[in-house]
Structures are given as C-alpha cells and as structure tokens.
Legacy VTK file of the C-alpha trace (Angstrom):
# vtk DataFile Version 3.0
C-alpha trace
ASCII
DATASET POLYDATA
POINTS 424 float
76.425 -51.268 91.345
73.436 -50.193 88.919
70.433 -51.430 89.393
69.366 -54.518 87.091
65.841 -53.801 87.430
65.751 -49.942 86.515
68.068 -51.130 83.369
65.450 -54.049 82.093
62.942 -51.555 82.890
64.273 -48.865 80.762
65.039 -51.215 78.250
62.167 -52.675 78.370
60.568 -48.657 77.855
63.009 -48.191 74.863
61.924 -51.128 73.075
58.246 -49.736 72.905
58.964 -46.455 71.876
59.009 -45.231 68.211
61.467 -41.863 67.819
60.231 -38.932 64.803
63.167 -36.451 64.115
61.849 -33.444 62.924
64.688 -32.666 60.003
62.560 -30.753 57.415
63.585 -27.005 58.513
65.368 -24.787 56.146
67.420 -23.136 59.034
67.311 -19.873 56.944
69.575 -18.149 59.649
72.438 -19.654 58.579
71.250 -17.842 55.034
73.510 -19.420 51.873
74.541 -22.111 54.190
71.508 -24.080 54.024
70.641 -22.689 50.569
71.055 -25.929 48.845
70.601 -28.356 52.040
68.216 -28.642 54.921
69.547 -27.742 58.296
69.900 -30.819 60.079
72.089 -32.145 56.703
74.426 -29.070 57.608
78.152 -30.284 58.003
79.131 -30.860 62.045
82.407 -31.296 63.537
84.957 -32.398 61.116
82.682 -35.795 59.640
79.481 -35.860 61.269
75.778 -33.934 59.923
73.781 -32.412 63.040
71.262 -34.946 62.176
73.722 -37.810 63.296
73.017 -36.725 66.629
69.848 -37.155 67.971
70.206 -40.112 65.768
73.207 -41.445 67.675
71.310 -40.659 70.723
68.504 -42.800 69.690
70.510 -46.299 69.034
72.798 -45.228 72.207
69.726 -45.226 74.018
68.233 -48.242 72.584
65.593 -46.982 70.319
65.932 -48.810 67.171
62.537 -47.737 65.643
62.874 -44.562 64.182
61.260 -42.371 61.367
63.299 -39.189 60.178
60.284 -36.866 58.336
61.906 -34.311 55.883
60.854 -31.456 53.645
62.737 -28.744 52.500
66.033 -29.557 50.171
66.744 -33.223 51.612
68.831 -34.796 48.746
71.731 -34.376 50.707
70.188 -35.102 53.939
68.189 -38.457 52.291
71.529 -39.537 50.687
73.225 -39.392 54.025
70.934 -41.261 55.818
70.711 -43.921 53.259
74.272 -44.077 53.228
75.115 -44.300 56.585
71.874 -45.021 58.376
70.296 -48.482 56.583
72.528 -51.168 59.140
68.449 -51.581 61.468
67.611 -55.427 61.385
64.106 -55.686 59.808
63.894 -59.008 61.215
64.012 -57.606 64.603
61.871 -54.818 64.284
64.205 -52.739 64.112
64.285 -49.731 61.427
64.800 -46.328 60.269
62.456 -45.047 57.715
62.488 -41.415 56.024
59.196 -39.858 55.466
59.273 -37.218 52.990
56.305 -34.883 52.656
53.950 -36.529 50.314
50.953 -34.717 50.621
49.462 -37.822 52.596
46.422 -35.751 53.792
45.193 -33.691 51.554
47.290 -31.762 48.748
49.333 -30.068 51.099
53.256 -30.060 51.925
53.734 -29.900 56.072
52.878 -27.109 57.262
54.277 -27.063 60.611
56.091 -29.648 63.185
52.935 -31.227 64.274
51.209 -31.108 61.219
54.264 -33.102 60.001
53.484 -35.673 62.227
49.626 -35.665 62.070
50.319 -36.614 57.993
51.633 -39.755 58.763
49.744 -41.325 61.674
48.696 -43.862 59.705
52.145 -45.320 59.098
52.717 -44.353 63.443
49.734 -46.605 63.819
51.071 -49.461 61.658
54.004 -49.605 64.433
51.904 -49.843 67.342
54.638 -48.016 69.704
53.454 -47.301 73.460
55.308 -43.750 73.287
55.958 -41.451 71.139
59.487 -40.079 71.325
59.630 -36.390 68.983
62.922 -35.039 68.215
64.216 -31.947 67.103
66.730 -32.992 63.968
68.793 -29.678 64.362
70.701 -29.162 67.210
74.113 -30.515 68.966
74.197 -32.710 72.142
74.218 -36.246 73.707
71.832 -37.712 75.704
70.429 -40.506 77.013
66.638 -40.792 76.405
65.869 -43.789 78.686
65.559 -42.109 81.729
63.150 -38.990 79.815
60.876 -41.958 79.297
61.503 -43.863 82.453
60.518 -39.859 84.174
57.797 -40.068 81.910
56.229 -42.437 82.974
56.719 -42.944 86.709
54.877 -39.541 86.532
51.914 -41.413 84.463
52.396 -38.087 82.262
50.258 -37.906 78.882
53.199 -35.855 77.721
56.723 -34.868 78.768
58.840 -31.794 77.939
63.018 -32.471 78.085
64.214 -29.115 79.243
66.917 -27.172 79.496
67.935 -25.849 82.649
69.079 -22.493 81.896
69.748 -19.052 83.448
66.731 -16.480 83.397
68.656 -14.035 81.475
69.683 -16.703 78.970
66.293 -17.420 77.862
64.761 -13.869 77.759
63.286 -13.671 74.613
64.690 -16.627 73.386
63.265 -20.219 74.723
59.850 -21.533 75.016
60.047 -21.549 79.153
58.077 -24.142 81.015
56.372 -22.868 84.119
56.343 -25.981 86.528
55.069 -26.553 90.475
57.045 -28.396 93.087
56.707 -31.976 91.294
57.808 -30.350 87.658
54.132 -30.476 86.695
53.697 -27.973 83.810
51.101 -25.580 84.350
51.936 -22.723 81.956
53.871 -22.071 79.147
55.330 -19.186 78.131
56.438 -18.091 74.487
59.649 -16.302 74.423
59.201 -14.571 77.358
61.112 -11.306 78.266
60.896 -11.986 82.073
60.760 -16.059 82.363
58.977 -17.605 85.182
61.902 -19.083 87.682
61.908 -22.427 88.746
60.191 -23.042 92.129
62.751 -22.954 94.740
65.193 -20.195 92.508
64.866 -16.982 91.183
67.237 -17.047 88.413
66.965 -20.219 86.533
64.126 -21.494 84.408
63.220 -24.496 82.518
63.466 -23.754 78.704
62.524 -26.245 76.266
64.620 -28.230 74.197
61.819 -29.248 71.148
62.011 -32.572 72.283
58.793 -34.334 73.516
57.643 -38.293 74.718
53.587 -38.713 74.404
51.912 -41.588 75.134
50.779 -42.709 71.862
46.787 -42.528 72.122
47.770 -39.186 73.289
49.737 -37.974 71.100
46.937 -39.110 68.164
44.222 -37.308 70.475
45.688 -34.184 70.430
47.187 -34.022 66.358
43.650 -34.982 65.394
42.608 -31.589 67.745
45.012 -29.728 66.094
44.047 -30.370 62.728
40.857 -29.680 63.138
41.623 -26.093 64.602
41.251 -23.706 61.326
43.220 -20.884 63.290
46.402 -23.142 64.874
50.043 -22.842 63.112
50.032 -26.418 63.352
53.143 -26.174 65.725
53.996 -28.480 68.970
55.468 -25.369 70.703
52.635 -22.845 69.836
49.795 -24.911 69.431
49.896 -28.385 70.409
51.831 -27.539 73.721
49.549 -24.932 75.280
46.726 -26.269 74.676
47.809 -30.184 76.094
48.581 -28.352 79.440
45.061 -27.174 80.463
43.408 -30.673 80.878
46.236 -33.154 80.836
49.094 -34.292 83.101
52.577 -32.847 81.389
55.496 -32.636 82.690
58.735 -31.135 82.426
62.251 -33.369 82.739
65.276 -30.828 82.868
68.210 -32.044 80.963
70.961 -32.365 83.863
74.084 -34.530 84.229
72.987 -37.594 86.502
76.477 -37.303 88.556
76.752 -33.671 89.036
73.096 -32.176 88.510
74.940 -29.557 86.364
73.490 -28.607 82.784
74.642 -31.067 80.146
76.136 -29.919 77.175
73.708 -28.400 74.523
73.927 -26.376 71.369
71.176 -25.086 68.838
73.959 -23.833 66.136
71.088 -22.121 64.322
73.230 -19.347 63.506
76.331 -18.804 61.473
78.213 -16.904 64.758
77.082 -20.099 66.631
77.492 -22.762 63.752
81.359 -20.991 63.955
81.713 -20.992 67.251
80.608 -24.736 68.531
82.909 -26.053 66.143
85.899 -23.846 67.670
84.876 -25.493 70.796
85.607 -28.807 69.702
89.440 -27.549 69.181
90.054 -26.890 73.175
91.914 -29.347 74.930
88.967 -30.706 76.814
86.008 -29.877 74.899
82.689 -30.140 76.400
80.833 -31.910 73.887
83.237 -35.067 73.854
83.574 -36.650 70.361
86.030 -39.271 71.172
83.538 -40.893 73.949
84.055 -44.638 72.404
81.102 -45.204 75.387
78.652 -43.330 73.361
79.950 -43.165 69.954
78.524 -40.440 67.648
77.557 -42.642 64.047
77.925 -41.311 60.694
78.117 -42.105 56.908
82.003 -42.432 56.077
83.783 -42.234 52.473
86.384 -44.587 52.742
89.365 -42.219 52.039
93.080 -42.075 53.243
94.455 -40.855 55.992
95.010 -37.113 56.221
98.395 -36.335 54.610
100.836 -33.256 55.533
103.863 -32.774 53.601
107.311 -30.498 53.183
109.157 -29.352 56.079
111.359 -26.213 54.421
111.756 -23.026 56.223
109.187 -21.292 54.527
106.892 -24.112 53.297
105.631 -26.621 55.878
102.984 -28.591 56.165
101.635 -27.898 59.692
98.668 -28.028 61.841
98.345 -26.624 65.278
95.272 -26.975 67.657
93.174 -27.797 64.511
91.414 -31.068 63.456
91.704 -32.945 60.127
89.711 -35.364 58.476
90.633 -38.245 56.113
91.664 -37.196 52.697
92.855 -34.362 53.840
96.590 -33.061 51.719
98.360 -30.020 53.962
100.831 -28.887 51.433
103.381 -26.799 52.767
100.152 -25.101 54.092
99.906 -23.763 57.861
97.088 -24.261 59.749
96.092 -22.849 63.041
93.128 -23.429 65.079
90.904 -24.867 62.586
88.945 -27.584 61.740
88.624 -29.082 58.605
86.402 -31.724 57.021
87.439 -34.513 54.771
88.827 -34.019 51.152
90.176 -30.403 51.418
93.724 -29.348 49.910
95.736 -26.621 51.352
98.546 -25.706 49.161
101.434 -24.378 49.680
102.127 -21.217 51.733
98.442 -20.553 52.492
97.346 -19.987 55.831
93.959 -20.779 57.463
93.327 -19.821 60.966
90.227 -19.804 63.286
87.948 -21.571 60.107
85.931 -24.317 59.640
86.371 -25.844 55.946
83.576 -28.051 54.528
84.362 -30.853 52.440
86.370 -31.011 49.076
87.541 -27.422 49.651
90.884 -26.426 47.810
92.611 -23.569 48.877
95.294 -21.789 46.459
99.020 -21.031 46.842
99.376 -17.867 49.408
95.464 -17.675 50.087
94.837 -16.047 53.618
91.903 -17.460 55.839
90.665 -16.024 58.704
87.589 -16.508 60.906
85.766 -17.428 58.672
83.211 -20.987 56.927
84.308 -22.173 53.864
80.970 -23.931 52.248
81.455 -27.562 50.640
83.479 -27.236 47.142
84.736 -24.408 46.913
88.247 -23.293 44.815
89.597 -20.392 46.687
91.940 -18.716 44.429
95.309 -18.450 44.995
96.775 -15.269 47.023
93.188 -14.637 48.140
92.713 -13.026 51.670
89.317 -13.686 53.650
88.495 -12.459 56.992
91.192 -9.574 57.500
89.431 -6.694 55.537
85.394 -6.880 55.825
84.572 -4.214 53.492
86.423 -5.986 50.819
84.723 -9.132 51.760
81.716 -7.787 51.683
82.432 -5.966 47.889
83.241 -9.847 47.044
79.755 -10.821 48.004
81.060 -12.724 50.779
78.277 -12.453 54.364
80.166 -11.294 57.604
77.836 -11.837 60.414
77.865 -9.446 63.480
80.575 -11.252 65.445
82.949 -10.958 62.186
82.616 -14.451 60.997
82.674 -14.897 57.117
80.723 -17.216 55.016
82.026 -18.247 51.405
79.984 -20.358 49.177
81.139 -21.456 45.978
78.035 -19.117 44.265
79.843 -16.402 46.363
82.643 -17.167 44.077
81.290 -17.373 40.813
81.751 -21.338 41.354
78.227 -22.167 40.863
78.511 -26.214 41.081
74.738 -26.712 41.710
73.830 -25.798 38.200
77.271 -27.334 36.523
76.012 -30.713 33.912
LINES 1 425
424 0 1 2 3 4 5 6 7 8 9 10 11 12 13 14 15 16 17 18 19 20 21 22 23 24 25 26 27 28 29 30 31 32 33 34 35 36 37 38 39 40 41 42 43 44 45 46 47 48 49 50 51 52 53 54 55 56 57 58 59 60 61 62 63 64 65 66 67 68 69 70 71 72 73 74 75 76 77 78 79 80 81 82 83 84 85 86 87 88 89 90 91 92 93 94 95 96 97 98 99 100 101 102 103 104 105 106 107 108 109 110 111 112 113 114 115 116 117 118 119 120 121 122 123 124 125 126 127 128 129 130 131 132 133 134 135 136 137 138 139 140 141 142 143 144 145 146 147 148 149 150 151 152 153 154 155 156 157 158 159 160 161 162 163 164 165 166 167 168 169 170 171 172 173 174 175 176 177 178 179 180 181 182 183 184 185 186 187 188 189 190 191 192 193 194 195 196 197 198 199 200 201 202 203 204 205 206 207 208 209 210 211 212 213 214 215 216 217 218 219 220 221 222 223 224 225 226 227 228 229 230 231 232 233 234 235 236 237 238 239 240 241 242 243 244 245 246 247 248 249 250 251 252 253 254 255 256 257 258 259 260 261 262 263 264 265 266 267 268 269 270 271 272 273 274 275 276 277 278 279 280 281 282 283 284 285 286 287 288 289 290 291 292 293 294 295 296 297 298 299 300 301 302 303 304 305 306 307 308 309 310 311 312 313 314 315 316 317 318 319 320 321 322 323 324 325 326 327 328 329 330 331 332 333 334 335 336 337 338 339 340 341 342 343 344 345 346 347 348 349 350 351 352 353 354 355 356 357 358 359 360 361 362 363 364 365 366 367 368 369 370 371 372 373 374 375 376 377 378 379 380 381 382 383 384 385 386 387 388 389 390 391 392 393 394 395 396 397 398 399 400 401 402 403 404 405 406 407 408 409 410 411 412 413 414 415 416 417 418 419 420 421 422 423
C-alpha cells in the first residue's frame, strides 16, 4: 500500500510549484523541418507535438501552473496550445500562460534559456510559487515530476538537476555530465566532455543532464539577476547559470530511473532528422518503450474532430492495406499499401502507391503508383503520382530532396515546388 503521507506531501509540493517550458528553439538540425515551426511544435507520434509532453507530464504530475515562453516561429506552436491547452480553471489557480518574447527588459529578444526566464520574473513573482520547475519543451518522455521535487527538497537543495543515467560512451561529447559525491551532491560540471566523470561507485556510467531543473524560487531570482549582470555570460542555464550555482550552493543531481526496476526510463531528444525518423519507428514495435496507449498517464493534445481512418478496395492488385503501421483519423488508404509506417491525420494514399518505413505529416496526399521509402513527408505536401522517394539518393538529392547520413529523406512541400507558406 502507498504511503498517504508521501502522496499529500508531494501533492502538497506540486501545488506550490510553477513549471516554465523552454519551447522557443529553432531546432535547426532538423534543417527544413523546423523551417516554418519551432521545434517543440514539430509533429510527434501520429497526433501529438513534442511540446505535449512535458506538458502532459506537468498535469500528470499535478502541476497546474504553468508558463510555456516561446520565440522563434510559434504560430503553429501558439495555435496549438491555445487549441488544445486553455481547459486550466482560473478560479482555482490553475493556468497555462504563453509568454512570447516581448522585449520585457530592455529592447532585446531572449537571448538564451535563462535570459528567457530572467525577462519575465516579474510575471514569476506575481505567482508567488515556492519552486521553480524549468523544462526543456523539446524532447520525448514521461515522467513523473513529484518525486524530482519531493528529492529536491528532502536534500534542502537550492537547485536540482533531473539526470539521465547513461553509459560513459553514450555521453562522450554529447551531454552536459554532472560530476556528483556519494549523496548525488554536484560538485562539478562538465561540458560535453570526451572522457565523462563516472558515477561514484561505477566506472562506466555517468549522470548526463536532461535540461530540466527545480530551484527554489528566491534562488532561482538570485542567480538570473547574477547572470544578467555578467557582460561576458551566454545567458544559458547549462553554460552559465549551472556552473557557476555549484561553487557556493547546495545542488543536486536526481537521475531519471524507473522506481520499480532502477533501470533508465525511456528518453528521447529527437533533435535530429535520423532520430526524429527513428523514435517514431519505435512506436510501430509490438511493445514499444515509450507507451502511448498508457490510459494511467495519458499523453494530451489538441484534436480536429475528424472521422475515423478509412481503408478501402480489396482487388488483387489494389488494396487498401496497412501492416505494422499506425493511422490517424481522417486518414483514406485507397487501394494504397502501407508497411511499417506511421501516418498522421488527414493524409490520402491513393491507389497502388506504396509507403514503407515513413512517417507522413498531416494533410499529405500521395499520387497513384508513388513509391515511399524511408523517408519524412513534411505537413501538406502533393506527392505526384508515380513518384519514387527513398530508393535512388542521387536522384533525390537532384530533386532537392535532404538525405541525412543514415539514408533518411526529408520532403517539404518547398522541396516540391509546393510552396504553401507564401500561397494567398
């Protein structure tokens, strides 16, 4: 039986604690994918945006005060989260507010993650949270941030680090890696490190960080106000605001482990096309790690009301099929085969194409005898019929069409002389 008192308690921790999702970032490695949207607006596993997770993790978790702060392209991202995030209960101070960059202080946009903050304490201080929780707004997991706080503060820790943990060779060059004593006290930090620091007790695992932080609020302002002041900082929680918190001040590091097995929970940063491609094939095994149909903690989006997906003719040589693939609502599979991919709502297959090992954004239409293959298919695009993609890369290339390393290939409707951002 749980314990009552360590859940009032963490309710009780959740209730006082205002979350910031950092969703401003272009994400420019996933280059024309993000060319007219901000990362965390970027299209996620069949319905969802990334930023609908750590979004889904806050009201899972019971944080109902939350402010999303956003910069670069965030139409899309703004319409989403009007659409399908305005449901908080004013009247029980609950909310979710989006704070644009408004030059607030001073006549400038943000110019880094803390900065970003640091421009609206003011409207922080009108909340009067005891913590402080800061999210990153771009990458893929669930998680439960009660007990990050609760370890917060029984450790009476000014500020907290969630952390992955990860092997050494994984995080060579690649994480921020915590260097922590016995008791997870942080007492270095190393950028990007080519040899990480091991955690005490291993030699081959490390404590990476996952951009996600919980200050005590007086804190947090203390050390944003520091920062600001500081004519030579980047104005960045993992360069600047990090390194120099750890000197003086009690921070710790939580690693992000599942509470049953002690194992690493599931966690993506799909920063990159190959990845982007890759976590959404995931999602197509039988038993996927990252568990979308979890009704115990539900992942919450914006939803067009639309029909249910529709597949149609059964001929020899023209059937509407899908095989170890997902399909949204709205979707029409028109005599069109699909294998092993996942599409999002709205898209038409006709008849005799073929799409296999793709992801298709929404209100994608894809021609009589087209050929897909490995590849992302960007949100409204017209692929012409008898079109191949994926199967020759030098002629995808001469298209215009990006193939990343791995051999994925992106197609945008400016790829395709389809350019519907400019269309009256």
């Amino acid at each position: 039986m749980e314990d009552l008192s360590q859940i009032r308690f963490v309710s009780r921790l959740t209730r006082q604690t205002l979350a910031l999702v950092l969703a401003g970032g272009r994400g420019s490695r996933l280059h024309e994918l993000t060319a007219w949207r901000a990362k965390p607006a970027v299209p996620f596993g069949g319905k969802f945006r990334i930023v609908d997770f750590p979004l889904s993790n806050c009201v899972n978790s019971g944080i109902r005060q939350i402010g999303v702060l956003t910069q670069y392209k965030a139409h899309s991202l703004i319409r989403h989260l009007l659409g399908g995030w305005s449901y908080f209960h004013g009247e029980l101070n609950e909310f979710l507010e989006v704070l644009p960059a408004s030059q607030r202080v001073g006549g400038e946009w943000y110019q880094g993650t803390a900065d970003a903050i640091y421009q609206n304490l003011d409207i922080i201080r009108t909340h009067k949270p005891d913590y402080v929780l800061v999210l990153a707004g771009d990458h893929v997991y669930k998680m439960d941030y009660g007990p990050l706080l609760a370890f917060h503060v029984e450790n009476r820790a000014d500020l907290t680090v969630s952390c992955l943990d990860v092997p050494i060779e994984e995080a060579a060059n690649s994480y921020g890696v915590m260097v922590v004593d016995k008791s997870k006290k942080v007492i270095g930090f190393e950028e990007k490190p080519a040899h990480p620091s091991p955690i005490p007790g291993t030699v081959d695992r490390c404590l990476a960080s996952m951009g996600n932080y919980v200050f005590n609020t007086d804190f947090l302002y203390e050390q944003l106000i520091a920062d600001a002041d500081n004519p030579v900082s980047d104005h960045d929680f993992g360069r600047n605001v990090l390194p120099s918190a750890i000197a003086q001040n009690d921070v710790y590091a939580c690693p992000f482990l599942d509470p049953k097995t002690g194992a690493q929970v599931y966690w993506r940063d799909v920063g990159t096309l190959d990845a982007f491609w890759e976590a959404n094939m995931e999602l197509l095994s039988v038993t996927p790690e990252l568990n979308l149909y979890d009704l115990k903690w539900p992942i919450l989006t914006y939803q067009a009301q639309l029909p249910p997906a529709k597949f149609v003719f059964n001929d020899e040589d023209r059937r509407g099929i899908a095989l170890d693939s997902m399909v949204s609502g709205g979707c029409v599979i028109s005599g069109a085969r699909l294998e092993r991919s996942l599409l999002f709502s709205n898209v038409n297959a006709h008849s005799y194409s073929t799409t296999k090992q793709s992801v298709i954004l929404p209100d994608v239409d894809i021609g009589r005898h087209a050929d897909i293959y490995r590849a992302i298919i960007d949100r409204g695009c017209v692929i012409p019929e008898d079109m191949i993609i994926g199967r020759d890369h030098d002629e995808d290339r001469k298209r215009g069409f990006r193939v990343t390393e791995k051999g994925i290939v992106l197609v945008t409707p400016d790829m395709l002389g389809q350019p519907i951002h400019f269309m009256r």
